[in-house]
C-alpha positions as CSV (number, residue, x, y, z in Angstrom):
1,X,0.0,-1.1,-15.3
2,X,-0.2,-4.5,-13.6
3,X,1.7,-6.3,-16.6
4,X,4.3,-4.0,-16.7
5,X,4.6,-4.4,-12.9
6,X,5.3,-7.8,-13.5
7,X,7.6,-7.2,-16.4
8,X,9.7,-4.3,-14.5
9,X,10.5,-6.1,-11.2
10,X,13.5,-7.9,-10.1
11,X,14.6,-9.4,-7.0
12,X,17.6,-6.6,-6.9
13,X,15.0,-3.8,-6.4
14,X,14.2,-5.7,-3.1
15,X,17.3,-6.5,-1.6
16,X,18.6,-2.6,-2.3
17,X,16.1,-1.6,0.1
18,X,17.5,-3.7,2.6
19,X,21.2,-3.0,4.0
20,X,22.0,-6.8,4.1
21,X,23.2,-9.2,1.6
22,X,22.3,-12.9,1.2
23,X,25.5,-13.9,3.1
24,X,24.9,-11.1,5.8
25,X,21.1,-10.3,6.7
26,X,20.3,-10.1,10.6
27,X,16.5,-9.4,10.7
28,X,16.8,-7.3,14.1
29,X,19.9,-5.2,13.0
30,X,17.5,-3.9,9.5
31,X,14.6,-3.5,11.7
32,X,16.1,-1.3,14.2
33,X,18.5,0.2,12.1
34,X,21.5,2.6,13.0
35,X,19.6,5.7,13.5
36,X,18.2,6.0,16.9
37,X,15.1,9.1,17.2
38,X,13.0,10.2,19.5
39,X,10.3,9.8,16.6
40,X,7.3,7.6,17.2
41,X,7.8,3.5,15.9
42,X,4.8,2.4,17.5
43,X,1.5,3.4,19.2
44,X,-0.6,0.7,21.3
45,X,-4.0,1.9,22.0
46,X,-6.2,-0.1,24.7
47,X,-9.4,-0.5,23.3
48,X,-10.6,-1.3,27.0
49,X,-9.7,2.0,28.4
50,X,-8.4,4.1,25.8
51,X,-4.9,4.6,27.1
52,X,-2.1,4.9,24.4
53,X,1.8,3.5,24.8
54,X,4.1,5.3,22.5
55,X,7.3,3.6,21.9
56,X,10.4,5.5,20.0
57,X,12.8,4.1,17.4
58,X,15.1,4.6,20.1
59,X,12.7,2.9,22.6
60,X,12.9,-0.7,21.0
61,X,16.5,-0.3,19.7
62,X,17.6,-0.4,23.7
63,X,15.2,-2.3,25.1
64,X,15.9,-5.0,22.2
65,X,19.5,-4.8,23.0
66,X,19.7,-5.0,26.7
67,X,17.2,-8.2,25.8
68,X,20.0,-9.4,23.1
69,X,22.7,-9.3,25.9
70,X,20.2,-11.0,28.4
71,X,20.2,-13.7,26.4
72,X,23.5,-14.4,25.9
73,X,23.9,-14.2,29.5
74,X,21.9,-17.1,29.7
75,X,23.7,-19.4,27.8
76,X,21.5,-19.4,24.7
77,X,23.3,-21.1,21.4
78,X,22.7,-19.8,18.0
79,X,19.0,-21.1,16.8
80,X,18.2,-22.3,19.9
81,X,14.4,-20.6,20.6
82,X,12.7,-17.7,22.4
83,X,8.9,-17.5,22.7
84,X,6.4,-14.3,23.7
85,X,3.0,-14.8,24.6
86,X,1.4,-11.6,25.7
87,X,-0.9,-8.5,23.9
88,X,1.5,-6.0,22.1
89,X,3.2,-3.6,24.5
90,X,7.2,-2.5,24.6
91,X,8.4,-5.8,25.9
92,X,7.4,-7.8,22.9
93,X,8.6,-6.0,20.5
94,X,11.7,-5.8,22.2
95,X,11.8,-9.4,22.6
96,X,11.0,-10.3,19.2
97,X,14.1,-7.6,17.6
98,X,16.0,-9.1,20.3
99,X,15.8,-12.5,19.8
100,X,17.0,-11.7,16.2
101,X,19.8,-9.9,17.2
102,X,21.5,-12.1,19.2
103,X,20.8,-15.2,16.6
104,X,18.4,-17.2,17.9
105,X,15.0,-18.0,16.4
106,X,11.7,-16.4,17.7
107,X,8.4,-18.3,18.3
108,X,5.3,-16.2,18.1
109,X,2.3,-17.3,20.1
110,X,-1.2,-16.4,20.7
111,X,-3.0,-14.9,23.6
112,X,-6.0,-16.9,23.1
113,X,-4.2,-20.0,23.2
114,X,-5.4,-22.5,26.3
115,X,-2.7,-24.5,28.4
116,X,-3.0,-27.5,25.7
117,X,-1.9,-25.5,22.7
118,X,0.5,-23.6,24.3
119,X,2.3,-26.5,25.7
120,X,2.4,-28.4,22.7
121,X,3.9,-25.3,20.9
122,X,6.6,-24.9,23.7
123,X,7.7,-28.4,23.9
124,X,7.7,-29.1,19.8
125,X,10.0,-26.5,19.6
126,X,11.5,-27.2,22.5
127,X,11.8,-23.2,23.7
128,X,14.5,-22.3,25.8
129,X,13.2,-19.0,27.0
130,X,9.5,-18.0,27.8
131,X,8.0,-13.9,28.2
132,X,4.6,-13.7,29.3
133,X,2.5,-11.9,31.9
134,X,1.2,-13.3,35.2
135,X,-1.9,-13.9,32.9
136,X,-0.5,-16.3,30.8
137,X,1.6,-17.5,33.4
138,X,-0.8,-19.6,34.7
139,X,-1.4,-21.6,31.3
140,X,2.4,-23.2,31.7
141,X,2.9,-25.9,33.7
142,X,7.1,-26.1,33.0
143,X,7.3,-29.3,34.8
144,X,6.1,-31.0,31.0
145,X,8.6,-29.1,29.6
146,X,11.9,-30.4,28.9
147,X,13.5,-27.8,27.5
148,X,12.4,-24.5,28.7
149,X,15.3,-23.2,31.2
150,X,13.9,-19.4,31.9
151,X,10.7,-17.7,32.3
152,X,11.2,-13.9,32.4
153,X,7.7,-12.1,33.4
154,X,6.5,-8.8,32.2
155,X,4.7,-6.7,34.9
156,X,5.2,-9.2,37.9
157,X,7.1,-12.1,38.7
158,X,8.2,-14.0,42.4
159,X,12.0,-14.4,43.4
160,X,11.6,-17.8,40.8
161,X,11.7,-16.3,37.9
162,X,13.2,-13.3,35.9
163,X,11.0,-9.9,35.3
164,X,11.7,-8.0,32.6
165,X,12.6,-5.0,34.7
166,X,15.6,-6.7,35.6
167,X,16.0,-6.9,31.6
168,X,16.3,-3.0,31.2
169,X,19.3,-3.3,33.9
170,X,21.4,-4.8,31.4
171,X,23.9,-3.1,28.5
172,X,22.4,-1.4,25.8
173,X,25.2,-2.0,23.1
174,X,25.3,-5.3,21.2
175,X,26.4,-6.5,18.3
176,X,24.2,-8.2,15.9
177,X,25.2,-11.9,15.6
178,X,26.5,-13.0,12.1
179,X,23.8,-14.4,10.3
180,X,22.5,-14.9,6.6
181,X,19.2,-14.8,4.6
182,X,18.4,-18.4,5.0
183,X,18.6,-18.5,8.8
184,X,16.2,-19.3,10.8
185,X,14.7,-16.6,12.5
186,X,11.1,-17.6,13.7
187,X,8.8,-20.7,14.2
188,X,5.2,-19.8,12.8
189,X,3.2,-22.7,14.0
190,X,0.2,-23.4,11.6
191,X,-3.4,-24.3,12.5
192,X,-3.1,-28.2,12.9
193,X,-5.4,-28.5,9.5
194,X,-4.4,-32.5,9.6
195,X,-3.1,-33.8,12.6
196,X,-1.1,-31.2,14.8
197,X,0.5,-27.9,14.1
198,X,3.7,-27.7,11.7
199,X,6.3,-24.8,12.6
200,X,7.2,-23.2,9.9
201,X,11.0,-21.9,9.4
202,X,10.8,-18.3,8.4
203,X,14.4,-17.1,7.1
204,X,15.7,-13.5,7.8
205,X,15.2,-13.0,4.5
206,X,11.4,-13.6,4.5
207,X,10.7,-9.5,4.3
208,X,13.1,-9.3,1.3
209,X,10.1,-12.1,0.0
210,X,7.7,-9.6,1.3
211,X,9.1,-6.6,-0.9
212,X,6.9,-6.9,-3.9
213,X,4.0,-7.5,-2.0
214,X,4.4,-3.9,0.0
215,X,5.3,-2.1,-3.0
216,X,2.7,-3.1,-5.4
217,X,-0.2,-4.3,-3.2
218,X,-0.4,-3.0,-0.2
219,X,1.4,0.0,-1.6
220,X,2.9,1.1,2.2
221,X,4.6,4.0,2.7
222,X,7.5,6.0,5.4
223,X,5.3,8.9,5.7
224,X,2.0,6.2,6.4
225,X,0.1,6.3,9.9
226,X,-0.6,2.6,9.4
227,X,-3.4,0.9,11.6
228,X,-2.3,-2.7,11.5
229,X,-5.2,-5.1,13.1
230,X,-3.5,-8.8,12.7
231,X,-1.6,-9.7,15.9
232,X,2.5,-10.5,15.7
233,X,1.5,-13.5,16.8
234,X,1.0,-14.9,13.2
235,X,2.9,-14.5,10.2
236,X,1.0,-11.5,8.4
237,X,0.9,-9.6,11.7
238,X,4.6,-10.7,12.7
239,X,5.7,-9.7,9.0
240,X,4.0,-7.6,7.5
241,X,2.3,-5.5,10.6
242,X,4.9,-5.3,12.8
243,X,8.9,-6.1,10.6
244,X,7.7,-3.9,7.4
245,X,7.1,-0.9,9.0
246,X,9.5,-0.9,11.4
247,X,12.3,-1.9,8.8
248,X,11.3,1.6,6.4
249,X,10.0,4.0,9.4
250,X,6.3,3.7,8.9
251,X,4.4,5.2,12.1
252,X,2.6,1.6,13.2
253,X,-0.1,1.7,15.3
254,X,-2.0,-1.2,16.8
255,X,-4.3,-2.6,19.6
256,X,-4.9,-4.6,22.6
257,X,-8.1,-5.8,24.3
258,X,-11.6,-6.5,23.6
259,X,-12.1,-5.8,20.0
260,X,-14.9,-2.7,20.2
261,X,-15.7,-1.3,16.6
262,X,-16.7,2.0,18.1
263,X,-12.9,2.9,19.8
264,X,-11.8,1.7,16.2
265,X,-13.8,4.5,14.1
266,X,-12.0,7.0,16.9
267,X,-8.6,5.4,15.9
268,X,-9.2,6.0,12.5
269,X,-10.2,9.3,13.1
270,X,-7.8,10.8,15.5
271,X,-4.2,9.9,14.4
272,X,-5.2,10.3,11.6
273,X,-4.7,6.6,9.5
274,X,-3.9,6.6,5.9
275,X,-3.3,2.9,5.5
276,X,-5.3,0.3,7.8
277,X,-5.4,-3.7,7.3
278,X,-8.0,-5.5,9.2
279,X,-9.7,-9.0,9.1
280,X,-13.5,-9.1,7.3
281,X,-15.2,-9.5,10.8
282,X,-13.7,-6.0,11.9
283,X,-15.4,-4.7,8.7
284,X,-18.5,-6.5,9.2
285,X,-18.8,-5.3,12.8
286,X,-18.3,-1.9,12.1
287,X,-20.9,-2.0,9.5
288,X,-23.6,-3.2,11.8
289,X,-23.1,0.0,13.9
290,X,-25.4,3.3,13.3
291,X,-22.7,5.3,13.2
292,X,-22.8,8.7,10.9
293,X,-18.7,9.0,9.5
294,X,-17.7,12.2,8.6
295,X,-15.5,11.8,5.4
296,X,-13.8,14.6,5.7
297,X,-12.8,13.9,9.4
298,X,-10.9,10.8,7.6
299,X,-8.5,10.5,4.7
300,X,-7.0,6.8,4.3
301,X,-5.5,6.0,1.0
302,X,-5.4,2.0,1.2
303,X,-7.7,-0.5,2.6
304,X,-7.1,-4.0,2.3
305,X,-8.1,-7.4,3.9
306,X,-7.5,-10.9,4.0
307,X,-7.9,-14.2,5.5
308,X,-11.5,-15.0,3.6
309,X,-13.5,-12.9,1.3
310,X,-14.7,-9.9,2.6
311,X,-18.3,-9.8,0.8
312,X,-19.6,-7.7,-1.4
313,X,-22.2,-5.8,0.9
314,X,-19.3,-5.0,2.9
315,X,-17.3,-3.2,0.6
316,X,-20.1,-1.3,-0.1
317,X,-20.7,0.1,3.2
318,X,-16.6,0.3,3.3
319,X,-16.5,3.0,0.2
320,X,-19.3,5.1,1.0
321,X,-18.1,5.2,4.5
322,X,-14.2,6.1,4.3
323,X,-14.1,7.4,0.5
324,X,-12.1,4.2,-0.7
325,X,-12.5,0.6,-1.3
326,X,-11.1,-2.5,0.0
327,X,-8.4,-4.5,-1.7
328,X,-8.4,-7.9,-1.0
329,X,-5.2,-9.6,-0.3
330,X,-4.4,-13.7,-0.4
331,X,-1.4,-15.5,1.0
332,X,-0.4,-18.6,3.2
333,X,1.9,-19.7,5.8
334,X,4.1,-21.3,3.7
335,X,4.2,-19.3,0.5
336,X,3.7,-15.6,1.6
337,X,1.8,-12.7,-0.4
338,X,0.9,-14.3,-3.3
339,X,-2.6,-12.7,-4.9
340,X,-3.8,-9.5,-4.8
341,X,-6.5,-6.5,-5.6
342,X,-3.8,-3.5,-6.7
343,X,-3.9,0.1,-6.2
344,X,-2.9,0.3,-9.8
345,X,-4.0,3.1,-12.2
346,X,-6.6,0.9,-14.9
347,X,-6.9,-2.0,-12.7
348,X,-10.6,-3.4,-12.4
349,X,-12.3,-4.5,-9.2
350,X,-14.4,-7.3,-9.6
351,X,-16.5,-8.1,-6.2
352,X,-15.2,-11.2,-5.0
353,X,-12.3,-11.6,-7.0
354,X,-8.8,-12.6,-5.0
355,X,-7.4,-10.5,-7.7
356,X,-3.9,-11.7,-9.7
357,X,-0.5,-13.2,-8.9
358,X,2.3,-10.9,-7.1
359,X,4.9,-9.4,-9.4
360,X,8.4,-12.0,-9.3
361,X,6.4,-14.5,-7.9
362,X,5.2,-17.4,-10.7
363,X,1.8,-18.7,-9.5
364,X,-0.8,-21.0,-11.0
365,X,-3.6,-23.5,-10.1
366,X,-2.8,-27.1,-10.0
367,X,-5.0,-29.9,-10.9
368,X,-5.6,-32.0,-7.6
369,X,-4.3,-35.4,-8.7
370,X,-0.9,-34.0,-11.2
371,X,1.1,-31.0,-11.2
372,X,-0.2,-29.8,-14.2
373,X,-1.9,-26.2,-14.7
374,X,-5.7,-26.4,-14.6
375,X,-7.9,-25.1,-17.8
376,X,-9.0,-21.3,-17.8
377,X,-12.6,-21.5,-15.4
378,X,-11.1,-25.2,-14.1
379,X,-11.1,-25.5,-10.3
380,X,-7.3,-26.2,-9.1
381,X,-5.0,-25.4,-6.0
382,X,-3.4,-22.5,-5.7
383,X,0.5,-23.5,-6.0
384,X,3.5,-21.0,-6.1
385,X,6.7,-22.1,-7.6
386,X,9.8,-22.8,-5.0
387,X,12.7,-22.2,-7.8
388,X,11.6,-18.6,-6.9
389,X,14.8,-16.7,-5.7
390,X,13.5,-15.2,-2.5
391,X,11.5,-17.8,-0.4
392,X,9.2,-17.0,2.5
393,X,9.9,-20.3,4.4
394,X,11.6,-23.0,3.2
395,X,11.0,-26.7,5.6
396,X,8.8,-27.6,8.9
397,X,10.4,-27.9,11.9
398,X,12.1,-31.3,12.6
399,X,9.7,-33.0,9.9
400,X,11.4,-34.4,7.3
401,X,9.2,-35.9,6.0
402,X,6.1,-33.4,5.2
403,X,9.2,-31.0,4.7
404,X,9.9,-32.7,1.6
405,X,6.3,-33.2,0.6
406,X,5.6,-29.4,1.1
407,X,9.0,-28.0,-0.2
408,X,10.8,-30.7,-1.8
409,X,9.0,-30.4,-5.3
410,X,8.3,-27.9,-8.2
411,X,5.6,-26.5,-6.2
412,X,4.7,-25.4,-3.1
413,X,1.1,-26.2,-2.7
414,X,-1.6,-24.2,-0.5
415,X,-4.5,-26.6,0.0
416,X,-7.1,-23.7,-1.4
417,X,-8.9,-24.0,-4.3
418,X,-9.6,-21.6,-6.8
419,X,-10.3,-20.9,-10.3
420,X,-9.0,-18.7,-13.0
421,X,-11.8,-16.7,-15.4
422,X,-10.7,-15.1,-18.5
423,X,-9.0,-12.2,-17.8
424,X,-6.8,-14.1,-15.4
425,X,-8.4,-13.1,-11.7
426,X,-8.5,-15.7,-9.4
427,X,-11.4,-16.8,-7.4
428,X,-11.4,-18.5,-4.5
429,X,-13.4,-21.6,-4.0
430,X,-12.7,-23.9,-0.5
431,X,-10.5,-25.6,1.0
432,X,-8.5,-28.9,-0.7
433,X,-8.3,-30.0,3.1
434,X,-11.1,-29.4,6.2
435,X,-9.3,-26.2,7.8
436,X,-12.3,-23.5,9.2
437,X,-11.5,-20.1,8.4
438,X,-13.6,-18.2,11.3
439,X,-13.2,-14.5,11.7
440,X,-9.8,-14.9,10.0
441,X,-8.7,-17.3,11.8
442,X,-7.6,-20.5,10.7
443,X,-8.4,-23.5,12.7
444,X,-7.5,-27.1,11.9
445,X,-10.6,-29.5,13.1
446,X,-8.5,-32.2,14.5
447,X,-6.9,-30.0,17.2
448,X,-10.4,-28.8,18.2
449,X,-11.9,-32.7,18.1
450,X,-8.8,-33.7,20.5
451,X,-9.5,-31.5,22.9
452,X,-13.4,-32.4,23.3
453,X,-12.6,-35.8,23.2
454,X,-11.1,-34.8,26.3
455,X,-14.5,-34.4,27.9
456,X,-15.9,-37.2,29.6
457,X,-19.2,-37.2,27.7
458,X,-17.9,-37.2,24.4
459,X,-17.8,-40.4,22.6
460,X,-17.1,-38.9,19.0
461,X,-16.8,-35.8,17.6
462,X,-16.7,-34.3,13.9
463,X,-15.9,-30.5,13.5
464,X,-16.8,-28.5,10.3
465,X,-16.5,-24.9,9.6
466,X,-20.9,-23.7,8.8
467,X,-21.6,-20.4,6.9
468,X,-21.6,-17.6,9.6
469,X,-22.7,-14.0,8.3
470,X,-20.6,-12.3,11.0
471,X,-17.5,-14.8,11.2
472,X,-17.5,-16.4,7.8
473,X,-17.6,-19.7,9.0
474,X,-18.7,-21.1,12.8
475,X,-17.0,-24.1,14.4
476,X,-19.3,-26.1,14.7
477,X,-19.1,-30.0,16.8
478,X,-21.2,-32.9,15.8
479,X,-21.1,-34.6,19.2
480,X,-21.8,-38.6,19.6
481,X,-22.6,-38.9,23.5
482,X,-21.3,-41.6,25.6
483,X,-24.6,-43.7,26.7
484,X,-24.5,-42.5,30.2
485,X,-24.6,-39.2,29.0
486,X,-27.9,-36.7,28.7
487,X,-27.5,-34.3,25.1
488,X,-28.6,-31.0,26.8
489,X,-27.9,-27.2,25.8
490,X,-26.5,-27.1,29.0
491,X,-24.6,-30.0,28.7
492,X,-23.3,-28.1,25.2
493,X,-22.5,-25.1,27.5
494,X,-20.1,-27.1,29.9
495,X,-18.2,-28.4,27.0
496,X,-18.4,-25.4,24.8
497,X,-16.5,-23.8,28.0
498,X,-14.0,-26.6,28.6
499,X,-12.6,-26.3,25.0
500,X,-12.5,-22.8,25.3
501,X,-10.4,-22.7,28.5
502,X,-8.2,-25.7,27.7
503,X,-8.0,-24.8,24.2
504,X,-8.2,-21.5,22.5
505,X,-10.6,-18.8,22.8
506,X,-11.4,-18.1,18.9
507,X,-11.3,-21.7,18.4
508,X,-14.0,-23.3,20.8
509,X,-17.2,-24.9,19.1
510,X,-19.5,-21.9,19.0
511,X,-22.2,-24.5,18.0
512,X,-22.7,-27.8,19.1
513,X,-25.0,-30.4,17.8
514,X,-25.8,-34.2,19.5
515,X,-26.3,-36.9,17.1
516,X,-26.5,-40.5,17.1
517,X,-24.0,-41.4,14.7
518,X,-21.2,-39.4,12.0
519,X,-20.6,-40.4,8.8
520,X,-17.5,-42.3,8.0
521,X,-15.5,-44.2,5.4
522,X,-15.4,-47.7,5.4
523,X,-12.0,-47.3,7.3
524,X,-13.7,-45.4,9.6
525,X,-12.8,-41.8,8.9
526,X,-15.4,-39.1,9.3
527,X,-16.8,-38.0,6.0
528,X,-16.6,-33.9,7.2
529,X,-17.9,-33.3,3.8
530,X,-20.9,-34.6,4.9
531,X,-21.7,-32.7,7.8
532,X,-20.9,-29.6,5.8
533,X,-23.3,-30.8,2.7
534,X,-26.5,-31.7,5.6
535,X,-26.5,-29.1,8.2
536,X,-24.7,-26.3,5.7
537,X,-27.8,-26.3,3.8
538,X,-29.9,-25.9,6.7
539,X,-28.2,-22.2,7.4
C-alpha cells in the first residue's frame, strides 16, 4: 500500500482540495471559507479549571474580519507583520485568519518566551502590530522597538492602547486581499541552534505542502474530534493543529494552562476524540499515572507523535491503554512533513523506526561532507529535495545569505542524522548541529548560554541537551564561575531562575553543573561534544 501511495499521488490531488490556484491562494479566505454555521470550529478546554470556550465557524469568520478591517484602518501595507502572543482563546485565532486576510504576514510566538526572546523576535521582524494579554504585556518594553506602531490588548488594556473589544466594533465584511501561493504569510522563528533565531517564510501555499502529509499519515478526517496538543505558536501546531482542520471542517479541540495528564484522560474521554497528536512527554506523563482506562469509554482511530522518539515502553502502555498504537511522525521547520509511521493496511511498525519518506516528496540521507546519498545502514542527514513543486518555506527572513545556503541548492538540509536499514525505514540518530530537543521542544544552546552570561557570576557557560527519561533530553549548563563567585546549589537556583524569567520557561537550565574549566578547540570554541560524551555517561 505505501508504494502505491507513492506511485498514485500528484500535486493536483492537493490543490483540488483547496479553492485557490497558484496565482490566487489567500490562506485566511480557505480557512474560513464561504459557509458561515453555527457548528463548532474549535473547543478550548482550561486544564486549570475545566471551563470550555466553544468558538463557531461563524465565530472566527467575523471576528477575523472585523480584525482584517482593523488593520487596514491602521495603515498596515501588504507583508508588513502582525504578531500574537497569548494561550489559544477566540482572539488568536481571529488574529491569525485575520492577518491573512487582509495580506499581511503573521508572526507566531510563544507564551513561555521571557522579555529577551520576545523582543528580539519583535524587532527582527520588525512587527507592526502586537496582541497579547496584560500578562504578556509586561514582557515588552516598546521603547526598543522601532517598528511596532500598535499594541491591541485582549481582556484589559489603559486609554494607551487598543483592546480587542474595540476590535469586534468594527465591520464584519472584508474582502480577502489578492494574494498567491508564494506569499508570505507567516514568520516561524526557529530555535537559535547556531547563533540567533532564523524566521522562516511560510507561503500561503504551505498547507497545499501539507496535503499528502494529512491524507496518508496522519490520515485526518471532517467527521474527526481531533485533540491537537502542539501550540499555534510553532509551525506543526500553527499548520497542521490549527490551518488543517479549520480549512476541511474538522471539530479541533485544544488546551490552555498547566499541562495535568489527569484533565487530559477526561478530554479524551468526554468529547469523545478519535484523532489526538501530542508530544512524547504528554505520553510519558500519562503513563506514570495509576489510572484504570476503560477502553470502551474511548474509541480514537489515530495516534501519532513527534518532535523526538517516543520510546518503546511508551507505546506499549499507549496500545493497551486506548486500543491503538502510536505513529511516529518527523519533520522540520524548513522542509515540513517529511517521514512517517502510516495507517496503511500491511505496513509494519518497527519500535523506534521514524518510518519512510512522504508520498510527492523525494527524500534521502546525505553524506555530511558531499551531496551524495549515503550507503543502505550509512549514517547521513536527512535532506529533502527543493525542485519539489509545492514547498513549505522557501528563504529566512532578510538573510541572504544562510537563505541561499539553506535553499539555494539541490537540497534542503535538516541538520538530523539518520540511517536507512534494508527495507528503507529511517532511523533517527542526533543532531548534525548541538540543538536540545527537551519535551519537544527544540532549543538552540547559544540562545540559552547568552542569556546566563547575562548573570553576573557566570564567567563561561557550555549548554548540552543530557538523556532525561521524562523530557528526552535536560538542558543542562556547565558553568565556569567568576573568581569572586561561591559554586552553590543555591547559587544554581538564583540563576536557574533568572534564565527562566528573562528567557523562556521550557528553555531554562534544569541542571546546572560548576566547573573549573570547558573544553575548547584551539580557536577557543567549546567542544559541546565533550560535555555530552563525560557527564552523558554518568546518567
Amino acid at each position: 500500500m505505501y508504494d502505491e501511495a507513492r506511485d498514485e499521488f500528484d500535486w493536483n490531488q492537493a490543490w483540488d482540495s483547496f479553492e485557490g490556484t497558484p496565482s490566487s491562494f489567500n490562506l485566511g479566505s480557505e480557512i474560513l471559507g464561504s459557509d458561515e454555521t453555527e457548528t463548532t470550529a474549535i473547543r478550548i478546554v482550561d486544564m486549570d479549571d475545566g471551563s470550555e470556550d466553544t468558538i463557531t465557524v461563524t465565530d472566527i469568520a467575523t471576528r477575523s474580519r472585523q480584525f482584517a478591517n482593523f488593520l487596514d484602518e491602521c495603515g498596515l501595507s501588504a507583508g508588513d507583520r502582525v504578531a500574537a502572543v497569548m494561550e489559544p482563546r477566540e482572539a488568536l485565532y481571529a488574529t491569525i485568519a485575520g492577518t491573512w486576510l487582509g495580506g499581511y504576514v503573521y508572526v507566531p510566538l510563544y507564551t513561555l518566551f521571557g522579555p529577551e526572546a520576545l523582543q528580539y523576535r519583535l524587532e527582527n521582524s520588525g512587527t507592526k502590530v502586537l496582541v497579547t494579554t496584560p500578562e504578556h504585556r509586561e514582557k515588552i518594553d516598546e521603547s526598543q522597538l522601532s517598528g511596532l506602531d500598535q499594541i491591541v490588548l485582549v481582556d484589559g488594556g489603559t486609554a494607551a492602547e487598543t483592546t480587542f473589544a474595540e476590535v469586534r466594533e468594527y465591520e464584519s465584511d472584508f474582502d480577502p486581499a489578492e494574494t498567491s501561493a508564494e506569499d508570505i504569510c507567516a514568520l516561524q522563528y526557529t530555535s537559535g541552534t547556531t547563533g540567533d533565531p532564523r524566521g522562516v517564510e511560510m507561503p500561503h501555499g504551505s498547507p497545499v505542502a501539507l496535503y499528502p502529509y494529512t491524507r496518508y499519515a496522519a490520515d485526518l478526517r471532517p467527521d474527526d474530534t481531533f485533540l491537537g496538543m502542539a501550540p499555534p505558536a510553532w509551525s506543526y501546531g500553527l499548520f497542521y493543529c490549527t490551518v488543517v482542520p479549520l480549512h476541511q471542517g474538522t471539530e479541533l479541540i485544544t488546551i490552555r494552562g498547566d499541562f495535568d495528564p489527569d484533565v487530559l484522560f477526561d478530554i479524551i474521554a468526554d468529547y469523545p476524540v478519535t484523532s489526538f497528536f501530542a508530544p512524547p512527554t504528554a505520553f510519558r506523563q500519562m503513563a506514570q499515572l495509576d489510572v484504570d482506562v476503560d477502553s470502551s469509554a474511548v474509541d480514537i482511530r489515530r495516534i501519532y507523535s513527534g518532535g523526538e522518539s517516543v520510546g518503546a515502553s511508551t507505546i506499549e502502555w499507549v496500545e493497551e491503554t486506548f486500543g491503538t498504537t502510536v505513529l511516529e511522525h518527523y519533520g522540520f521547520t524548513e522542509g515540513g512533513m517529511l517521514v512517517n509511521n502510516y495507517p496503511l493496511a500491511e505496513w509494519e511498525i518497527k519500535p523506534g523506526a521514524m518510518g519512510k519518506p512522504i508520498p510527492g516528496r523525494e527524500v534521502t540521507l546525505l553524506d555530511l561532507e558531499e551531496n551524495e546519498p549515503v550507503d543502505t545502514g550509512g549514517v547521513g542527514e536527512i535532506s529533502v529535495r527543493t525542485t519539489d513543486e509545492v514547498p513549505f518555506a522557501e528563504a529566512y527572513f532578510k538573510m541572504p545569505d544562510k537563505s541561499d545556503e539553506k535553499f539555494g541548492g539541490e537540497w534542503i538540509r535538516s541538520d538530523d542524522l539518520a540511517r536507512r536499514d534494508e527495507d528503507r525505514y529511517f532511523w533517527y540518530v542526533g543532531r548534525a548541529d548541538d540543538v536540545i530537543i527537551s519535551a519537544g521542544y527544540r532549543i538552540g544552546p547559544s540562545e540559552v548560554e547568552d542569556s546566563l552570561l547575562k548573570h553576573d557570576t557566570v564567567a563561561e557557560v557550555g549548554v548540552v541537551g543530557l538523556p532525561d527519561d521524562e523530557r528526552g533530553q535536560a538542558v543542562t549548563a556547565f558553568i565556569v564561575p567568576t573568581a569572586s563567585a561561591t559554586p552553590s546549589d543555591g547559587l544554581a537556583e538564583e540563576i536557574r531562575t533568572d534564565v527562566k524569567q528573562r528567557l523562556s520557561k521550557h528553555e531554562y537550565p534544569r541542571r546546572i553543573e560548576f566547573v573549573d574549566e570547558l573544553p575548547k578547540t584551539a580557536s577557543g570554541k567549546i567542544q559541546r561534544y565533550r560535555l555530552e560524551e563525560e557527564y552523558g555517561e554518568e546518567e
